[in-house]
PDB file of N, CA, C and O in Angstrom:
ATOM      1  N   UNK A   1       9.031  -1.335  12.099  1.00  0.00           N
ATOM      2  CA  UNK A   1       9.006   0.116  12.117  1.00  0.00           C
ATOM      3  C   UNK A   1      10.445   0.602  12.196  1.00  0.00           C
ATOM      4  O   UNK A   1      11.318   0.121  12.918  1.00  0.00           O
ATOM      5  N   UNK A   2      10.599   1.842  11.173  1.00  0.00           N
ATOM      6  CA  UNK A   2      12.263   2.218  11.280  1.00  0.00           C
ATOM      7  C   UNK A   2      12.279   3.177  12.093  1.00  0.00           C
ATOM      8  O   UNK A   2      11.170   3.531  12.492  1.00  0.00           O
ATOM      9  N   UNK A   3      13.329   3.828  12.553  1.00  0.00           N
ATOM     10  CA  UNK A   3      13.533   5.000  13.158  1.00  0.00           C
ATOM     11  C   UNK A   3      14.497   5.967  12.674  1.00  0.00           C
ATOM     12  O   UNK A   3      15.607   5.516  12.394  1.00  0.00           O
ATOM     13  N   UNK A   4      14.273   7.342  12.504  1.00  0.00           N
ATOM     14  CA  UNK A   4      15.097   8.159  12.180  1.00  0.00           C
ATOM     15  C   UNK A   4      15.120   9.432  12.699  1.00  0.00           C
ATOM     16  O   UNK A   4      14.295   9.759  13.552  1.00  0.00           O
ATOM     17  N   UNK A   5      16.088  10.309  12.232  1.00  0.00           N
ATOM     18  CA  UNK A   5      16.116  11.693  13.255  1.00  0.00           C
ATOM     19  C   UNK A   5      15.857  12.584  12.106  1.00  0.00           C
ATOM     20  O   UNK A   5      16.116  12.387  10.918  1.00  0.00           O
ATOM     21  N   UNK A   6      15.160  13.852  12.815  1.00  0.00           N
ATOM     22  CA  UNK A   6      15.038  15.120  11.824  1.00  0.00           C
ATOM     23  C   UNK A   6      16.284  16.034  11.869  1.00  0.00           C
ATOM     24  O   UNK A   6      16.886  16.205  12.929  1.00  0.00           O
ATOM     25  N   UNK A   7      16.712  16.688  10.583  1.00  0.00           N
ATOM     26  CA  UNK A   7      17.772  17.440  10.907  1.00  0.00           C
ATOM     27  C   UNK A   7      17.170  18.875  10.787  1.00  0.00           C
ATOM     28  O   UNK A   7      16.032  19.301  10.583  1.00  0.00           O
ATOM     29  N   UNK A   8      18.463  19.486  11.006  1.00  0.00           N
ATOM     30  CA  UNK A   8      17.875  21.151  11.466  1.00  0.00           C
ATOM     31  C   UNK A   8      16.623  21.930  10.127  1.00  0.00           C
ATOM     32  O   UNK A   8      15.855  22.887  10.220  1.00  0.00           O
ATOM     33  N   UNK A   9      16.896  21.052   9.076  1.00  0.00           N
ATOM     34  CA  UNK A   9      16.052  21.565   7.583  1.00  0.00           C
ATOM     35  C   UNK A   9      14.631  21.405   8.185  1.00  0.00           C
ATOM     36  O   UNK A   9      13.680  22.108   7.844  1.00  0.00           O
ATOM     37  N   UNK A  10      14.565  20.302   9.218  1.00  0.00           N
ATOM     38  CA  UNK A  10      13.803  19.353   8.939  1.00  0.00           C
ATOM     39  C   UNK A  10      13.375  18.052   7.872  1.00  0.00           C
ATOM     40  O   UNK A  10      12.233  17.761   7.515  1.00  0.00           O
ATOM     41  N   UNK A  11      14.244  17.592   7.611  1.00  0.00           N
ATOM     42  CA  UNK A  11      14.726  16.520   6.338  1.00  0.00           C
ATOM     43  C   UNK A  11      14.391  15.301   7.898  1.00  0.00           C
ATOM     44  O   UNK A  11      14.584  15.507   9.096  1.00  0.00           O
ATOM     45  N   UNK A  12      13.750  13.870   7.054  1.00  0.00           N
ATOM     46  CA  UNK A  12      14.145  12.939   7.736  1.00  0.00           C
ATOM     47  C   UNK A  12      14.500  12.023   6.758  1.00  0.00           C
ATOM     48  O   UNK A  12      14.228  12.242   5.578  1.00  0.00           O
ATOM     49  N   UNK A  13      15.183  10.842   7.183  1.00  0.00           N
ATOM     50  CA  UNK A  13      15.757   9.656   6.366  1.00  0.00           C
ATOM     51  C   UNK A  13      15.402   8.333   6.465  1.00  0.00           C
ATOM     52  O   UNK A  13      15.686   7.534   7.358  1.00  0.00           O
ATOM     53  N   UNK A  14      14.558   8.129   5.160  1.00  0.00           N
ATOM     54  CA  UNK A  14      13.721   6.720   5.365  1.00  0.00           C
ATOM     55  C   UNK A  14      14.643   5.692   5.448  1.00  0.00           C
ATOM     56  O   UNK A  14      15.399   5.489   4.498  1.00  0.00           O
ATOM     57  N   UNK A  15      14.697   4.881   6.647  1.00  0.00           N
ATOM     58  CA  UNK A  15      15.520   3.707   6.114  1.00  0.00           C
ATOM     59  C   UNK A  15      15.897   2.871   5.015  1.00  0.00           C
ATOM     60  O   UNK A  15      15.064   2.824   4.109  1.00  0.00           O
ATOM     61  N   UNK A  16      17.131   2.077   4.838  1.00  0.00           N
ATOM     62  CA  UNK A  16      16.937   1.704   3.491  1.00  0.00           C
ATOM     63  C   UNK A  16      16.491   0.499   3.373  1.00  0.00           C
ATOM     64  O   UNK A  16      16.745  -0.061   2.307  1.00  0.00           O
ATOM     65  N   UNK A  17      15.662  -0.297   4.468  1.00  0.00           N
ATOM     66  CA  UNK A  17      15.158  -1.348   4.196  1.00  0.00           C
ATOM     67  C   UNK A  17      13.306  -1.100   3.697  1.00  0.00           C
ATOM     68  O   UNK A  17      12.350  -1.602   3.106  1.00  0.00           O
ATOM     69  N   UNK A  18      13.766   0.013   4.444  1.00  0.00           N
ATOM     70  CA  UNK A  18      12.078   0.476   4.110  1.00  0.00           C
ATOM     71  C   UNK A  18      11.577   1.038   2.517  1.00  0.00           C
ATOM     72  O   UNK A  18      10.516   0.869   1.917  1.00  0.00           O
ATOM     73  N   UNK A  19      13.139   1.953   2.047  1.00  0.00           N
ATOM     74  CA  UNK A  19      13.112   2.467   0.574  1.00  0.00           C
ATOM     75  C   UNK A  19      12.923   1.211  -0.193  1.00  0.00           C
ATOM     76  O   UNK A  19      12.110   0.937  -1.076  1.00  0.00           O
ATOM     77  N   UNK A  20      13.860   0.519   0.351  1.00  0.00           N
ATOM     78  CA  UNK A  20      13.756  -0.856  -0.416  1.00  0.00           C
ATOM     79  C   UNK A  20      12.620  -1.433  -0.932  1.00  0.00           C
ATOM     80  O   UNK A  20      12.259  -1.415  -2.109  1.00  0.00           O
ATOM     81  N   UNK A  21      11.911  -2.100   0.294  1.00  0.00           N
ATOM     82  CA  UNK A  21      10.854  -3.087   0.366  1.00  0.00           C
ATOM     83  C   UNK A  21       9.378  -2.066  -0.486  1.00  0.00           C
ATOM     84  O   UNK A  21       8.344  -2.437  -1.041  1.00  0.00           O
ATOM     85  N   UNK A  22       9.888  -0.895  -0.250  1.00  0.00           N
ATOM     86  CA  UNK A  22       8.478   0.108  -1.622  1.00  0.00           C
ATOM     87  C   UNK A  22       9.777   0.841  -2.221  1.00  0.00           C
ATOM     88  O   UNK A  22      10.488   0.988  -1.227  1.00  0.00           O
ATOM     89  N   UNK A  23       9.985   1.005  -2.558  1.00  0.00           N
ATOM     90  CA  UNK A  23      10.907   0.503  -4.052  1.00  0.00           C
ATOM     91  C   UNK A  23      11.089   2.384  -4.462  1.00  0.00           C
ATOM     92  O   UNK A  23      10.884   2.973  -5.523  1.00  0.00           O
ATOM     93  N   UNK A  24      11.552   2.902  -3.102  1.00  0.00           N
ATOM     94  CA  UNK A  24      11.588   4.135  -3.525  1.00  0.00           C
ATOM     95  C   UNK A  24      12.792   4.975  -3.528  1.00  0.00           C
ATOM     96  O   UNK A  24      13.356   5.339  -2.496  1.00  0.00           O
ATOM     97  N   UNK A  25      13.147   5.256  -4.651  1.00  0.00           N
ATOM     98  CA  UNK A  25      14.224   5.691  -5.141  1.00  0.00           C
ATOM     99  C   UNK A  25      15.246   7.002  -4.506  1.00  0.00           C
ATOM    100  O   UNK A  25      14.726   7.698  -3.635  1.00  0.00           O
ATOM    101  N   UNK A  26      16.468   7.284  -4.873  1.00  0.00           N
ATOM    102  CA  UNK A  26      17.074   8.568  -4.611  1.00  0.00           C
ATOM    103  C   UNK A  26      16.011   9.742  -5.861  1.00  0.00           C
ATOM    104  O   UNK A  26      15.556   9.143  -6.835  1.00  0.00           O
ATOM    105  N   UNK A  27      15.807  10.726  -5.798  1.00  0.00           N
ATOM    106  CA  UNK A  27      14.990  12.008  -5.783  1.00  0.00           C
ATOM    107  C   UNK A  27      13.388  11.916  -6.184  1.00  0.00           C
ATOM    108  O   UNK A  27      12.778  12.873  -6.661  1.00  0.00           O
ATOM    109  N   UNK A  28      12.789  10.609  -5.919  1.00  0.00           N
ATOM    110  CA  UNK A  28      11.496  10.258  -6.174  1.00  0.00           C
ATOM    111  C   UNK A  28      10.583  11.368  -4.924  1.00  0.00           C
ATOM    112  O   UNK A  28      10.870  11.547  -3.741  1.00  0.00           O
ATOM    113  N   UNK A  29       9.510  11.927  -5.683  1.00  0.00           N
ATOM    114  CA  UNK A  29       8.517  12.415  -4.304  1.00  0.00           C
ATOM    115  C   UNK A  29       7.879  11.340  -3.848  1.00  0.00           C
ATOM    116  O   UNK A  29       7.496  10.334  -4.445  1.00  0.00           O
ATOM    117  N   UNK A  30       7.781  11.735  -2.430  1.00  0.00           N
ATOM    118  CA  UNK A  30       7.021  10.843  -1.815  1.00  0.00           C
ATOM    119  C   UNK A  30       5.548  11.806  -0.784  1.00  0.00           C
ATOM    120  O   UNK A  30       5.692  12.976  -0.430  1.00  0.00           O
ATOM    121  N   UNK A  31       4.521  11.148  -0.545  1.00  0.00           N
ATOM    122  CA  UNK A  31       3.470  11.954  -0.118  1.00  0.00           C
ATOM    123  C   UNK A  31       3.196  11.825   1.239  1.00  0.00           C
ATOM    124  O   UNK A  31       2.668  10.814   1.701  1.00  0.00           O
ATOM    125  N   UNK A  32       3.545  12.853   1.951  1.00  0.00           N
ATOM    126  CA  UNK A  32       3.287  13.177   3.405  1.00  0.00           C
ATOM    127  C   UNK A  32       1.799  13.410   3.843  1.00  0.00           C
ATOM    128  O   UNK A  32       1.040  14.017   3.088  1.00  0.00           O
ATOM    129  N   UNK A  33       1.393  12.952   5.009  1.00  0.00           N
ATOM    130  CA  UNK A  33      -0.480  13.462   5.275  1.00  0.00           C
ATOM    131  C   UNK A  33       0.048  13.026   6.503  1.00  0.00           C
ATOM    132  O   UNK A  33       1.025  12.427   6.952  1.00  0.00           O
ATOM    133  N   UNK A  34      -1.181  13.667   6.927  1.00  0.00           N
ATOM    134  CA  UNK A  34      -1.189  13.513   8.882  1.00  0.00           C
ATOM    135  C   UNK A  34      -2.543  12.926   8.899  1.00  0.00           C
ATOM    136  O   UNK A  34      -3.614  13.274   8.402  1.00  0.00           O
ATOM    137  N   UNK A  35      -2.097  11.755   9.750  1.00  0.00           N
ATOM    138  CA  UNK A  35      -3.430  10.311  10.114  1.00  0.00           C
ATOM    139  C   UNK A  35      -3.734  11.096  11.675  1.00  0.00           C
ATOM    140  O   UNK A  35      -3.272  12.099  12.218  1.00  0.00           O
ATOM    141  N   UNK A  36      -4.473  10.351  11.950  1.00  0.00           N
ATOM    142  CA  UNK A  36      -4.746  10.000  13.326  1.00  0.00           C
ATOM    143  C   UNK A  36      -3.356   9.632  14.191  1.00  0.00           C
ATOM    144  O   UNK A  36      -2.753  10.373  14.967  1.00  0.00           O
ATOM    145  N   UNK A  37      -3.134   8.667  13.926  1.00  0.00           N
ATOM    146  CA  UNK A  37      -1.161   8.197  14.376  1.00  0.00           C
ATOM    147  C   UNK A  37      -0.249   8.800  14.440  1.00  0.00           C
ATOM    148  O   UNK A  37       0.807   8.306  14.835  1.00  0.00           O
ATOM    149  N   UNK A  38      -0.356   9.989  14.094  1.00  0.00           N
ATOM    150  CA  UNK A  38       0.467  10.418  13.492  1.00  0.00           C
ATOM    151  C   UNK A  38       0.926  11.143  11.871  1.00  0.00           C
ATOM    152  O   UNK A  38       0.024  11.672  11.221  1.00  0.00           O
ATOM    153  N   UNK A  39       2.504  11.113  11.249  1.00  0.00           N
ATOM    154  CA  UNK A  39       2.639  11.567  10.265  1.00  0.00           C
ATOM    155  C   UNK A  39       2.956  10.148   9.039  1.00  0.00           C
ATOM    156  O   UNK A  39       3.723   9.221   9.297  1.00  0.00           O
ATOM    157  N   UNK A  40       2.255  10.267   7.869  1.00  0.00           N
ATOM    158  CA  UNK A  40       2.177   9.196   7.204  1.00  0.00           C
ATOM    159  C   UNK A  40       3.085   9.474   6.028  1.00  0.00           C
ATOM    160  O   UNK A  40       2.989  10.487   5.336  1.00  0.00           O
ATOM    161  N   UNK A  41       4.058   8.420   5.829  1.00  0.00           N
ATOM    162  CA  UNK A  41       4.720   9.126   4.430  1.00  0.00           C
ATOM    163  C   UNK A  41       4.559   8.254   3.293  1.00  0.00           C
ATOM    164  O   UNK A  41       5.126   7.227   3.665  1.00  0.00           O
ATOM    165  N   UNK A  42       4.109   8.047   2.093  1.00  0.00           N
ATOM    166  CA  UNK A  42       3.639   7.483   1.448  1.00  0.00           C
ATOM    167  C   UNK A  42       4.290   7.305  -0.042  1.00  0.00           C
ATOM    168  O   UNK A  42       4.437   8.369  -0.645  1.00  0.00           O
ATOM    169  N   UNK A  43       4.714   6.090  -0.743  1.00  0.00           N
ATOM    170  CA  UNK A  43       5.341   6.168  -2.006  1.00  0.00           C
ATOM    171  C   UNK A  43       4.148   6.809  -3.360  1.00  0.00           C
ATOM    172  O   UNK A  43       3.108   6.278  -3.749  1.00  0.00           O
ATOM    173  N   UNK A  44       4.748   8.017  -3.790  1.00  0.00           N
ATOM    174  CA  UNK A  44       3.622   8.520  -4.964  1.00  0.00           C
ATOM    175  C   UNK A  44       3.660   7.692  -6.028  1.00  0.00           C
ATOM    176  O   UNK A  44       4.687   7.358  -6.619  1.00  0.00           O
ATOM    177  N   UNK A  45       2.130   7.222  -6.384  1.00  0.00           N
ATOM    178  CA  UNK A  45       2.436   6.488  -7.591  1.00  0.00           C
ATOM    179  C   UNK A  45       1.843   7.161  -8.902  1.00  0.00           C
ATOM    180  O   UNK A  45       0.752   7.677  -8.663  1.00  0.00           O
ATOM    181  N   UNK A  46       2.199   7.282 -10.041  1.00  0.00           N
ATOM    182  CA  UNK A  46       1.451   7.394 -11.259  1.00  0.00           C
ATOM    183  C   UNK A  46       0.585   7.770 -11.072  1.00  0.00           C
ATOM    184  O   UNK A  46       0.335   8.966 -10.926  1.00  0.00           O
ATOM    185  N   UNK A  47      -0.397   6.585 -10.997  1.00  0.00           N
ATOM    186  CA  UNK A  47      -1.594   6.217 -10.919  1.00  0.00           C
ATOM    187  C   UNK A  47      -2.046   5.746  -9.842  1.00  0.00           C
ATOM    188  O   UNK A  47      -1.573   4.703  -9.390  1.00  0.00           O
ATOM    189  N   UNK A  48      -3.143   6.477  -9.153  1.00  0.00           N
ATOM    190  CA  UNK A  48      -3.625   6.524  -7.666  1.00  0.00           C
ATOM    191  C   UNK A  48      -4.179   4.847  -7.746  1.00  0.00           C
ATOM    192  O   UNK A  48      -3.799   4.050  -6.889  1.00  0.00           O
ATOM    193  N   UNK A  49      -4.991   4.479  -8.725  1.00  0.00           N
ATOM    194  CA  UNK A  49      -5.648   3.101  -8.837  1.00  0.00           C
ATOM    195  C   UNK A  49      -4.789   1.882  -8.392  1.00  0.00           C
ATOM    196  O   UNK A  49      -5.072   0.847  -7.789  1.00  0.00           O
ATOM    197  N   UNK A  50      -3.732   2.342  -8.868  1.00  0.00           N
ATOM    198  CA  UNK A  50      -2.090   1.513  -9.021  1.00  0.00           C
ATOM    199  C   UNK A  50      -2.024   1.385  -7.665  1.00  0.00           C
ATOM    200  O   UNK A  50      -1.913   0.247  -7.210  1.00  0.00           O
ATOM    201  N   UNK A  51      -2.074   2.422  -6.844  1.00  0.00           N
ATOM    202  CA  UNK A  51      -1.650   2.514  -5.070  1.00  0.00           C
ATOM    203  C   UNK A  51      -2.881   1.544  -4.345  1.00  0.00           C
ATOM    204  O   UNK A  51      -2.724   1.046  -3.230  1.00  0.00           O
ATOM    205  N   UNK A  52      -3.861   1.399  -4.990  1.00  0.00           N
ATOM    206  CA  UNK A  52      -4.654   0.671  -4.115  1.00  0.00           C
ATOM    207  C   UNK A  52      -4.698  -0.365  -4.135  1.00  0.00           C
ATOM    208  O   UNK A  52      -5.203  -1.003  -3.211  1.00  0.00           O
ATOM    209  N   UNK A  53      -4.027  -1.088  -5.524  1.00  0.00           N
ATOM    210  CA  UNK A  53      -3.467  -2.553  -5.353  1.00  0.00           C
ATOM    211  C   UNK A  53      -3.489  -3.239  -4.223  1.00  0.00           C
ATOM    212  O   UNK A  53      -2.751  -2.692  -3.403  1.00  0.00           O
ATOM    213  N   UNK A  54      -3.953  -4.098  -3.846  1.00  0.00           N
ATOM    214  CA  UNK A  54      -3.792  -4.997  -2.332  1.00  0.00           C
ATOM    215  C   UNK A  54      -3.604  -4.114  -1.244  1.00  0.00           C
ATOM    216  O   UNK A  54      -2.588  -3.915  -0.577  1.00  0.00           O
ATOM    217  N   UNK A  55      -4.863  -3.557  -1.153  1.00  0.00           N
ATOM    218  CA  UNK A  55      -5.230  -2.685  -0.374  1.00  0.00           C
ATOM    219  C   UNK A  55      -5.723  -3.170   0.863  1.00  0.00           C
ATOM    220  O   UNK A  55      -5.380  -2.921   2.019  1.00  0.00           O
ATOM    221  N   UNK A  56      -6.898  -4.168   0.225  1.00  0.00           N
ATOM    222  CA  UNK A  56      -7.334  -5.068   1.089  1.00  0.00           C
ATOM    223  C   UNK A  56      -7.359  -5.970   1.381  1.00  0.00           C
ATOM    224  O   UNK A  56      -8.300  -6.512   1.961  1.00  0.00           O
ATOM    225  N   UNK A  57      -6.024  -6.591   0.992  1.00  0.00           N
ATOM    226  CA  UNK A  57      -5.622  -8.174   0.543  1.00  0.00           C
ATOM    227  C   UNK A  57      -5.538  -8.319   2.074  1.00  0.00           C
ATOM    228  O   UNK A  57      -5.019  -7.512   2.846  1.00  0.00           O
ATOM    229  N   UNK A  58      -6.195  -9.600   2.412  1.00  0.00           N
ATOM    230  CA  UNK A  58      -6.089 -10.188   3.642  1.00  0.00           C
ATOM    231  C   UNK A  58      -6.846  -9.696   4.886  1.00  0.00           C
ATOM    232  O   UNK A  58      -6.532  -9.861   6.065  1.00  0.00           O
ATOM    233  N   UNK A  59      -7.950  -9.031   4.355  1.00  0.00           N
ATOM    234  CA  UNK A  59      -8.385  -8.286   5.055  1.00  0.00           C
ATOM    235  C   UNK A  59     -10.046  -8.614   4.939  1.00  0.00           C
ATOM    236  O   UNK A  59     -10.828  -8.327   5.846  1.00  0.00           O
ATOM    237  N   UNK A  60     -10.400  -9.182   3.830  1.00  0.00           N
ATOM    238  CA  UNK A  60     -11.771  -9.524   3.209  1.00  0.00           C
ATOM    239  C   UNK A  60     -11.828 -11.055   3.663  1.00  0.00           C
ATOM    240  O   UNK A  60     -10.830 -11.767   3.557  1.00  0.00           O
ATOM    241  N   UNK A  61     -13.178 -11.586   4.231  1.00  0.00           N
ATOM    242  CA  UNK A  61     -13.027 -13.432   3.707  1.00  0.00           C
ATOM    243  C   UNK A  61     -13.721 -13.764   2.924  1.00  0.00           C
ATOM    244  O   UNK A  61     -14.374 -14.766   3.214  1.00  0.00           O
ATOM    245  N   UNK A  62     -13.927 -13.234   1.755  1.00  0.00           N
ATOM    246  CA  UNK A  62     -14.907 -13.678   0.893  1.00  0.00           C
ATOM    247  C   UNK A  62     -13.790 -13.140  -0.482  1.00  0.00           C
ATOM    248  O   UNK A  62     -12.636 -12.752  -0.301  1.00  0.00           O
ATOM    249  N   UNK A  63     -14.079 -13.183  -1.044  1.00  0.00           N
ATOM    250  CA  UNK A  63     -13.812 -12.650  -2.785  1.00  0.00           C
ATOM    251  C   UNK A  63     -14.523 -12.204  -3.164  1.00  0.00           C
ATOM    252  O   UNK A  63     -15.629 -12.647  -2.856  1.00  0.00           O
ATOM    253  N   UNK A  64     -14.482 -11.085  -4.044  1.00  0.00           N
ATOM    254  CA  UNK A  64     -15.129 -10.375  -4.830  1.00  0.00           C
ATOM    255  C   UNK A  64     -16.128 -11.214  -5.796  1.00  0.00           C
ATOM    256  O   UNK A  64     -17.082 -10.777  -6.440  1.00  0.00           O
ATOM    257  N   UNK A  65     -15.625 -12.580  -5.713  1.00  0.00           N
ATOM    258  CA  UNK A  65     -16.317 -13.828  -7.042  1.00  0.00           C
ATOM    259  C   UNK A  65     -17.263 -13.673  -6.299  1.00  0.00           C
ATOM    260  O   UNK A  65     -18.334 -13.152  -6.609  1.00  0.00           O
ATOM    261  N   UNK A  66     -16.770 -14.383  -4.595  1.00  0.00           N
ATOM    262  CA  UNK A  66     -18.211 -14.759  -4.112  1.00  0.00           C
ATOM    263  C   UNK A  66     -19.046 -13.851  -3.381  1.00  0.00           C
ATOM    264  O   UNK A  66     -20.112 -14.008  -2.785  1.00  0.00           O
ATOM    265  N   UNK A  67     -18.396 -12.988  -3.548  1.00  0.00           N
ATOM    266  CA  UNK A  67     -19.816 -11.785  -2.640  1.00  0.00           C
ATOM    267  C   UNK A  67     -20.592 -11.567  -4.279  1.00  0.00           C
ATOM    268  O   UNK A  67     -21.792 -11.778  -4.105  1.00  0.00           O
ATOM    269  N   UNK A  68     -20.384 -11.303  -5.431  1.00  0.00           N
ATOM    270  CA  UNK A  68     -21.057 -11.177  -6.376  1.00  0.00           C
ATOM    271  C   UNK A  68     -22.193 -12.428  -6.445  1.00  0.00           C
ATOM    272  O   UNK A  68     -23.375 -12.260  -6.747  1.00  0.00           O
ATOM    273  N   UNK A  69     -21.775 -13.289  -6.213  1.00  0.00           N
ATOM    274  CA  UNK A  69     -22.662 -15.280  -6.353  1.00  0.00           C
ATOM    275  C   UNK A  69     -23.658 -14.559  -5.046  1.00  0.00           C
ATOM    276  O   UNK A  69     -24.865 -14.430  -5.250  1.00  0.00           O
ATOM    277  N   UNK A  70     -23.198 -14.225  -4.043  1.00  0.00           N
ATOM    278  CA  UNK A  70     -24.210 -14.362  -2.876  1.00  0.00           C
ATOM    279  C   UNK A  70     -25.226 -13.121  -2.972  1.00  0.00           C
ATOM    280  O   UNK A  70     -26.328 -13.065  -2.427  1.00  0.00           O
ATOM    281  N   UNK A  71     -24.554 -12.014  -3.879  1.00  0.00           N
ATOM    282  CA  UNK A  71     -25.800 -10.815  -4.027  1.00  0.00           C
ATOM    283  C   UNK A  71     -26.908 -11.141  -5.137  1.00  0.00           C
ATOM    284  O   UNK A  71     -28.038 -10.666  -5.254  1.00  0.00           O
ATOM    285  N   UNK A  72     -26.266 -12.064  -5.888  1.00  0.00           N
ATOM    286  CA  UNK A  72     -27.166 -12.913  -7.080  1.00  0.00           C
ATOM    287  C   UNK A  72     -28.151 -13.269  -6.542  1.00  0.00           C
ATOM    288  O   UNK A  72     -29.285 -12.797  -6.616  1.00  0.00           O
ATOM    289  N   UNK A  73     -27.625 -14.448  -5.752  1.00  0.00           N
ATOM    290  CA  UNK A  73     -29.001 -15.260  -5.170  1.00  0.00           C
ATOM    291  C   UNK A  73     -29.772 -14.624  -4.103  1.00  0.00           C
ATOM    292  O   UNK A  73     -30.764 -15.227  -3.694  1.00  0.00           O
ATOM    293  N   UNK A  74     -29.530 -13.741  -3.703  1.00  0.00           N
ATOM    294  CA  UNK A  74     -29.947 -13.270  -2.423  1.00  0.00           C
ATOM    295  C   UNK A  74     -31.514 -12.486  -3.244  1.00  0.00           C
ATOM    296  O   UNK A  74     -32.614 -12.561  -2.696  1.00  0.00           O
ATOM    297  N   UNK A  75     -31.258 -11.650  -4.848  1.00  0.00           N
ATOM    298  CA  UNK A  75     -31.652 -11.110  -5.402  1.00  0.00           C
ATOM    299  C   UNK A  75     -32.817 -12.108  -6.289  1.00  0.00           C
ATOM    300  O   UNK A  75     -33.976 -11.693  -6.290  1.00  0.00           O
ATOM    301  N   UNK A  76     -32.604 -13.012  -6.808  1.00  0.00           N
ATOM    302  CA  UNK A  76     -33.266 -14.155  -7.391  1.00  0.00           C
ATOM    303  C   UNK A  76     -33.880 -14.546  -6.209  1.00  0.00           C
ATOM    304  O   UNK A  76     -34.883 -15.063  -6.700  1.00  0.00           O
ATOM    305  N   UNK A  77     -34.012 -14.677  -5.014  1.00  0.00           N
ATOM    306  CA  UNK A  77     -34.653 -15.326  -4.223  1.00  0.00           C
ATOM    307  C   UNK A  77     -35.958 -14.253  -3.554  1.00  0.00           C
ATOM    308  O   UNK A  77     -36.995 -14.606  -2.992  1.00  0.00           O
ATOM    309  N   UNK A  78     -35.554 -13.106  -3.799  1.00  0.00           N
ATOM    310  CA  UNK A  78     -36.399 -11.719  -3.260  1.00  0.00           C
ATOM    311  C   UNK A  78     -37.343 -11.824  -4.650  1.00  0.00           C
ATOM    312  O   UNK A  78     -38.573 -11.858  -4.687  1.00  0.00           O
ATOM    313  N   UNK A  79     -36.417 -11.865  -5.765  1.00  0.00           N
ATOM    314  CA  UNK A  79     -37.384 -11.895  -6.788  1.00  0.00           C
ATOM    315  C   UNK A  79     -38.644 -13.200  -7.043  1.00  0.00           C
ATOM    316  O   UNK A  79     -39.741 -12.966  -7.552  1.00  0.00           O
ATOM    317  N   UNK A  80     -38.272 -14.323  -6.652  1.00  0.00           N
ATOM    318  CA  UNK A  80     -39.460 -15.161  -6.609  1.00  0.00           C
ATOM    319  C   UNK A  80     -40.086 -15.363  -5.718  1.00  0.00           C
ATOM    320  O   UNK A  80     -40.972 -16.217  -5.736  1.00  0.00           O
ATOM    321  N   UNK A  81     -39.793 -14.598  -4.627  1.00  0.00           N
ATOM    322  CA  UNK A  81     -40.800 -14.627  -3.324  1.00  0.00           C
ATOM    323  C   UNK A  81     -41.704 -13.480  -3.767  1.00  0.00           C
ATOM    324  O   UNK A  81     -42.892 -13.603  -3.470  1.00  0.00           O
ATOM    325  N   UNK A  82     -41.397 -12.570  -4.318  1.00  0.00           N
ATOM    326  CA  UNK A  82     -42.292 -11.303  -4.648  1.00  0.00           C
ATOM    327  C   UNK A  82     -43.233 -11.841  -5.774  1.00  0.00           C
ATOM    328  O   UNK A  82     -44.422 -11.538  -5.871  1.00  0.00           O
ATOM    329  N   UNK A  83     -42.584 -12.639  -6.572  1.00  0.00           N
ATOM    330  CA  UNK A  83     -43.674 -13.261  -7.640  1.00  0.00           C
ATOM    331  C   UNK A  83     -45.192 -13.965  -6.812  1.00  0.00           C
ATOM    332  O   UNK A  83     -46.377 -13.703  -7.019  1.00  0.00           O
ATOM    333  N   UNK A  84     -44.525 -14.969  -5.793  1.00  0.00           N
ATOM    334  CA  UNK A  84     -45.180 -15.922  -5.253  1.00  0.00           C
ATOM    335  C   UNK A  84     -46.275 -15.038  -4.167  1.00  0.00           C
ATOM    336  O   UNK A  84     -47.342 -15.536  -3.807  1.00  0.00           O
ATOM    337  N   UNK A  85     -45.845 -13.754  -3.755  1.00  0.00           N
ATOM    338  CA  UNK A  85     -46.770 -12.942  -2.818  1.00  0.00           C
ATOM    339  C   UNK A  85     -48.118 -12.263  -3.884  1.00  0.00           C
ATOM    340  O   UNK A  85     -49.189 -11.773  -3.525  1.00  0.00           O
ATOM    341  N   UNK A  86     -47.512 -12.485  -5.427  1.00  0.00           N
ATOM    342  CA  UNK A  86     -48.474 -11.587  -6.093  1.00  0.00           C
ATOM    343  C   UNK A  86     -49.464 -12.468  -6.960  1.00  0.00           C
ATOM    344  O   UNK A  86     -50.484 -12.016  -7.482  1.00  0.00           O
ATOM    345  N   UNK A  87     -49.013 -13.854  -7.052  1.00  0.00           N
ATOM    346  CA  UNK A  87     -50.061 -14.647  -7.693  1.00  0.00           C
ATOM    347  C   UNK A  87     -50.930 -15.004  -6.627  1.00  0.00           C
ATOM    348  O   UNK A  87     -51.930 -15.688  -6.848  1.00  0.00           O
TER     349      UNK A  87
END
């Protein structure tokens, strides 16, 4: 976490390890919102889809492969038990 001071404009100054590491430039906008935590400042991208990139990386234990495999079978298996209740 960086730290910085507000000046009398109210201007604050993102560190430059922080501009760095999200890759945000001298006169780029960037998007302010108020969380719960606090004030959130956020790099604007293009494309909102683009921002959600590894959103949830590391955060899921499954994959998207295999939660799809496990709603399969879960579904094939409802389906031949329903067969087997009706013959």
């Amino acid at each position: 976490m960086g730290k910085a001071k507000v000046s009398p404009k109210g201007q604050v100054v993102i560190p430059k390890p922080l501009r760095d590491k999200y890759g945000i430039k001298e006169g780029e906008e960037v998007l302010v919102e108020e969380s719960k935590r606090g004030i959130l400042v956020m790099k604007k991208e293009e494309n909102p889809l683009k921002a959600m990139v590894g959103l949830f990386e590391g955060k899921m234990s499954k994959s998207s492969t295999e939660l799809v495999r496990e709603i399969r079978e879960e579904s094939e298996a409802r389906i031949e038990r329903a067969k087997k209740a009706v013959r």
